[in-house]
N, C-alpha and C positions, 0 to 999 in steps of 0.2 A: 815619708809621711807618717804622724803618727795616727793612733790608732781614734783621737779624739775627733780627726776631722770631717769624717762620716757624718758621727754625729751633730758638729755643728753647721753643715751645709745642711742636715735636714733639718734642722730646728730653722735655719732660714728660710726655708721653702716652706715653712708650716705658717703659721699666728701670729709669727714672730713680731711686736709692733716697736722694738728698739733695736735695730742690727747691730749695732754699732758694738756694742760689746764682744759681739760673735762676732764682725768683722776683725777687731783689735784681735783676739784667740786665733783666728785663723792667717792672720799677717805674723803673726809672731810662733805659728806654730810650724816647725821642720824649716822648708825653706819658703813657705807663703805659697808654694803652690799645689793643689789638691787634684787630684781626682773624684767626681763625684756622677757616677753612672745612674741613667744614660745620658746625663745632658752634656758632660765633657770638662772640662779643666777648668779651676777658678782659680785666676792670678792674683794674687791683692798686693803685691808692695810697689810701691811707688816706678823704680829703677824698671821693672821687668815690664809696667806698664805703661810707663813712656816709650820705652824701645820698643815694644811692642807696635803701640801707634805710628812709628816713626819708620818702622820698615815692612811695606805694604806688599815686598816681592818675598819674604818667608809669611808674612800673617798678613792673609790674603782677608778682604770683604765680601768675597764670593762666593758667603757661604749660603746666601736663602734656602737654599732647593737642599741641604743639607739633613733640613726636619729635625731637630734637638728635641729628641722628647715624644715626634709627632707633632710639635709645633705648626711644620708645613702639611698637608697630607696632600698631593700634586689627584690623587685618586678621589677625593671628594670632590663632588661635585659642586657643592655648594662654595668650596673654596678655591674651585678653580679658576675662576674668572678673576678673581682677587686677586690671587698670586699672580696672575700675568702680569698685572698692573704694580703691584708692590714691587717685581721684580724687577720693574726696571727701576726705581731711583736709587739713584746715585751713589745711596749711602752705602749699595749693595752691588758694587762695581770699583774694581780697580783699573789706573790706568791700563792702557790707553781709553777706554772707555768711557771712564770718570771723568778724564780731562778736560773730554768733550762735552761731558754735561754739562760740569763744573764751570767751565770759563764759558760757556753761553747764559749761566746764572750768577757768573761773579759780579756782575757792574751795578747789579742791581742791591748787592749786599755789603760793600766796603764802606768803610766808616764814614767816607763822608757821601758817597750816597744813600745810607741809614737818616743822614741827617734829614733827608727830606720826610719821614714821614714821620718826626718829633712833631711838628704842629697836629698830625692825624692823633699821636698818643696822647698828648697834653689835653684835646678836643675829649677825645674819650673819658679819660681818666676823671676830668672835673666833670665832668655829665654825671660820670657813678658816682664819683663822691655826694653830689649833690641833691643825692636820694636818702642820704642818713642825716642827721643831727647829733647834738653831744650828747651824751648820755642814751643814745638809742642802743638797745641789744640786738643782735645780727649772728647769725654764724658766717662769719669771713669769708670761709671756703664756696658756701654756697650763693651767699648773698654778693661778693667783690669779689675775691679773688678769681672765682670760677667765671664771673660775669667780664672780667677786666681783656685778657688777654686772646680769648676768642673775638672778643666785639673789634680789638684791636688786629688781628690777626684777617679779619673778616673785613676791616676797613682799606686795610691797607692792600687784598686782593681785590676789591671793587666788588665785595660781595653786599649788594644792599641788606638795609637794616631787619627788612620785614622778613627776610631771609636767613636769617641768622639763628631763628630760636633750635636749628638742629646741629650747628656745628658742632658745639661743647659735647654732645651725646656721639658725633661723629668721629670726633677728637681722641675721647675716650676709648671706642672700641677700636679702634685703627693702634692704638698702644697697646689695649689688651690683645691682638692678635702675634702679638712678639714676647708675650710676658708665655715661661715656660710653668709660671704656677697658676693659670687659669687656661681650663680642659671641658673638655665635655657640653653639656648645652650654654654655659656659657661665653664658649669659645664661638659657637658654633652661631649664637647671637651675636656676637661684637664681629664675624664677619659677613653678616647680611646687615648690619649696619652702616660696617666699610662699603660694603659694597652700593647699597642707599646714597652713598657719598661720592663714589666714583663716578654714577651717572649723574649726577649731580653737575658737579666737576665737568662733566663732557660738555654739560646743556653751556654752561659758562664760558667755557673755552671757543666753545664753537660762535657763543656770541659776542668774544671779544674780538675774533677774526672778521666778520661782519662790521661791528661797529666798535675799535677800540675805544680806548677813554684814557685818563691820565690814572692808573692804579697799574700792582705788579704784575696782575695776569696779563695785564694788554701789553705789559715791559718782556714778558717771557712769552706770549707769543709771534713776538717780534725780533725775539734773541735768535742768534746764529751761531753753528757752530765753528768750531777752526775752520772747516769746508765752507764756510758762506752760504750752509744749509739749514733750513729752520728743524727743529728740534723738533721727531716724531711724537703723536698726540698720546702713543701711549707713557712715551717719556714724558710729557710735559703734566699728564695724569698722575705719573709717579712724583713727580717733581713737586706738583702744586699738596696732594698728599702729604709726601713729607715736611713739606711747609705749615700745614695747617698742623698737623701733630706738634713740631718741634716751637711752632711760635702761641702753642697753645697748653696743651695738658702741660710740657717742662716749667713754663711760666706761672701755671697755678700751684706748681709743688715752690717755687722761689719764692713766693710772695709769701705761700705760708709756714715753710721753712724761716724763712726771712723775719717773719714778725714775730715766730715760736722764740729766735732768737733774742729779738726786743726786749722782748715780755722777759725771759729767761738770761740774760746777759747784763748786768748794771754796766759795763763796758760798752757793751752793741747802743744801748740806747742812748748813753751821753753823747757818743759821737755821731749817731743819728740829729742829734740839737744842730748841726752845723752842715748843713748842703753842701760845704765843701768838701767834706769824711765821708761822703754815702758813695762814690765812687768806690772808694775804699771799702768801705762797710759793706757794699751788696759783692765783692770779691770774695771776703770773707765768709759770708752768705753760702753764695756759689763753692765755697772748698769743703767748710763744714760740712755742709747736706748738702749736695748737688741734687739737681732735679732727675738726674738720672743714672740709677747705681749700678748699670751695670751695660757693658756693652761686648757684642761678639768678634772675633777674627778665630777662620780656619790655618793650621798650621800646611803650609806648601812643600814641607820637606820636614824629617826627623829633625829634632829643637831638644836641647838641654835647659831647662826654666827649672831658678830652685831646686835643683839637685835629681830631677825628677826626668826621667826621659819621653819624651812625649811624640809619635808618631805621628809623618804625615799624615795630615786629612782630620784631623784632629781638632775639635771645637775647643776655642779656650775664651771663656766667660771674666771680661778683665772688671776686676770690681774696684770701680772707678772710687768709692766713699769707703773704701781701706785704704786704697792708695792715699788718698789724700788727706790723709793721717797719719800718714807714716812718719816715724822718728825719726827717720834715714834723712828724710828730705826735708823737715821742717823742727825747725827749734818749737821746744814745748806744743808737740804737733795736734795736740786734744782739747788743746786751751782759746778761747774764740776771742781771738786778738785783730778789733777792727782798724789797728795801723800797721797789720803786719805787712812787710816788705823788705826786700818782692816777696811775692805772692803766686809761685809757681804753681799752680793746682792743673790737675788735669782734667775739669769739668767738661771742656770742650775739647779735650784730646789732640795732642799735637799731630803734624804729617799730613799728606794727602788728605784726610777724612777730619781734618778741624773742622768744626761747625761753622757751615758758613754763614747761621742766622746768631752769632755771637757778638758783633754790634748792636744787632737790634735787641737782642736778651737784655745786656748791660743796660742800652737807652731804656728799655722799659722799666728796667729794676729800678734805676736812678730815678726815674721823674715820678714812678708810682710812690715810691717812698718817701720821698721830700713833698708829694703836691696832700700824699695819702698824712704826713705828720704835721704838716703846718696847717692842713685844714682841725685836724682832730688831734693836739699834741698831747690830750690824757686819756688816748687809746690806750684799755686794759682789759688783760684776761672777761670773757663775760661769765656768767655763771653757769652752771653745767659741764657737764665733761668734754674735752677735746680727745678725739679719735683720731688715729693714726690709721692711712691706708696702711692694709694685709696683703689684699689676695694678688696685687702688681706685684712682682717682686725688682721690676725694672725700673718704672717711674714712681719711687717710693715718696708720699709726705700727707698731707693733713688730710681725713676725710670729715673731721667738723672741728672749728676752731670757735668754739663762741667769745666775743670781743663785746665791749662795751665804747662806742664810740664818744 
């Protein structure tokens, strides 16, 4: 490792509101992989981050109780009750354990069960749209994008409408409790937030048992596992949790990633003109900027990564938006090309831990985009500055986009 890479892992961790340079430097410096104490190892190139993903019995998901940084503190009190509940989903489990979560929530997420809740997103989507006009000024983020994918996330769990104005704030602190660049009182608020949302969550679950209805919670409290046992409530807490995060905050960084591109790509937008390229195009989307740039696995045994020897037990921080820029793996891999194909990116991570709400991401991306330009197709930049979330350094993208409808 050279001596540069200290310092651009901490220029990340700092203000930084364009990583992407300091990703490119740290993928092409020594062998792409660093050490950076105390949070542990950043992988960035494509190759090491695929295997990575792919082999769940050296690079374990087991790592919660780990604490990077202090992240977890299991001694706090006020985070105690949190981490119970956080710890069990899935996303922080390897088989056998996973599997059993997993296939008791798969049926509800495969592509063509996604299909069913396209009339719920299409329903949503033209509602919000139907609050602007042309030429109205809006900040994106706050006014749609932020409003879009909670209401829809919130629908499709059978959480009523009048219920709904604290998701997005729930949403929010439940990802700030895994981001390792926000500490102190404001960590310590995003998890009595979570936790606001947990008992929440219980009141709901306990009354779809009571009275189910046609939505996902009443679908996952009725799931089984391989045993033909229902799924413990604290599992189904962590489950329904990471559902609301993952079909929420990720979704507001796509949308305004997504549009940054629009606006910024004379390429992204011609092929937007055509509903049939936005499949394509929101791929693209998702590789350039993914909504999420970084994700964890503990090492289970001594690993050679990048020339670098890395000892079990060992956190390695895989930075999902270097990888997916890498030379190695894609022709002209910095250049935002919405016909490229294929289109291997690892947004959603290969192996065991793929995402299992990546039908429904895609359905959203597509329908928001084609219903969001054929309603308003001389969407542009609006006046004032666009702000770039800082202090996430996991769910990185827009904290104010002003647009002109």
């Amino acid at each position: 490792m050279t001596s540069t890479a200290p310092t651009i892992l901490g220029r990340l961790m700092g203000d930084e509101p364009d990583p992407f340079p300091l990703y490119d430097e740290l993928r092409e410096t020594g062998g792409g992989v660093h050490p950076f104490d105390p949070l542990g190892w950043f992988v960035t190139r494509y190759e090491d981050v695929a295997a990575i993903g792919k082999d769940n019995a050296t690079y374990s998901s087991e790592h919660f109780w780990d604490s990077p940084a202090g992240i977890h503190d299991p001694s706090d009190p006020v985070q105690a009750s949190f981490m119970e509940i956080s710890a069990q989903q899935f996303m922080f489990h390897d088989p056998p354990s996973h599997s059993r979560m997993r296939s008791a929530m798969m049926p509800a997420f495969t592509g063509v069960a996604t299909k069913r809740w396209r009339p719920i997103v299409e329903a949503r989507v033209g509602a919000l749209l139907d609050r602007f006009e042309p030429g109205q000024e809006a900040d994106f983020m706050a006014d749609f994008a932020g409003a879009v994918p909670v209401a829809i996330i919130a629908d499709v769990l059978g959480v009523p409408e009048s219920e709904q104005s604290e998701f997005r704030r729930w949403s929010q602190a439940l990802a700030a409790t895994f981001d390792p660049g926000i500490q102190g009182e404001a960590r310590t608020g995003a998890i009595h937030a979570a936790n606001e949302m947990v008992d929440y969550l219980r009141t709901v679950l306990d009354a779809r048992r009571r009275d189910p209805r046609d939505d996902l919670t009443s679908v996952l409290v009725a799931a089984r596992d391989q045993d033909g046992d229902p799924l413990p409530t604290d599992e189904l807490l962590g489950s329904v949790a990471l559902l609301l995060t993952a079909g929420n905050d990720t979704t507001v960084n796509l949308l305004g990633n997504g549009l940054s591109f629009l606006f910024s790509e004379p390429g992204a937008r011609k092929a937007a003109d055509d509903p049939a390229t936005i499949p394509a195009l929101v791929e693209e989307m998702l590789r350039m900027d993914p909504p999420l740039h970084l994700d964890i696995r503990k090492t289970t045994r001594d690993v050679v990564l990048g020339g670098e020897e890395i000892p079990a037990g060992s956190l390695l921080w895989l930075v999902i938006a270097a990888a997916n820029r890498d030379p190695r793996a894609f022709d002209d891999a910095g250049r935002f090309d919405p016909a490229r194909s294929p289109n291997r990116h690892l947004t959603f991570l290969p192996g065991y831990h793929h995402c299992i709400g990546a039908p429904l991401a895609r359905l959203e991306g597509e329908i928001i985009f084609t219903r969001l330009l054929e309603r308003f197709p001389g969407i542009a930049p609006g006046s004032g500055p666009a702000h770039r979330r800082v202090a996430n350094k996991v769910a990185r993208g827009w904290q104010t986009l002003p647009v002109r409808f």
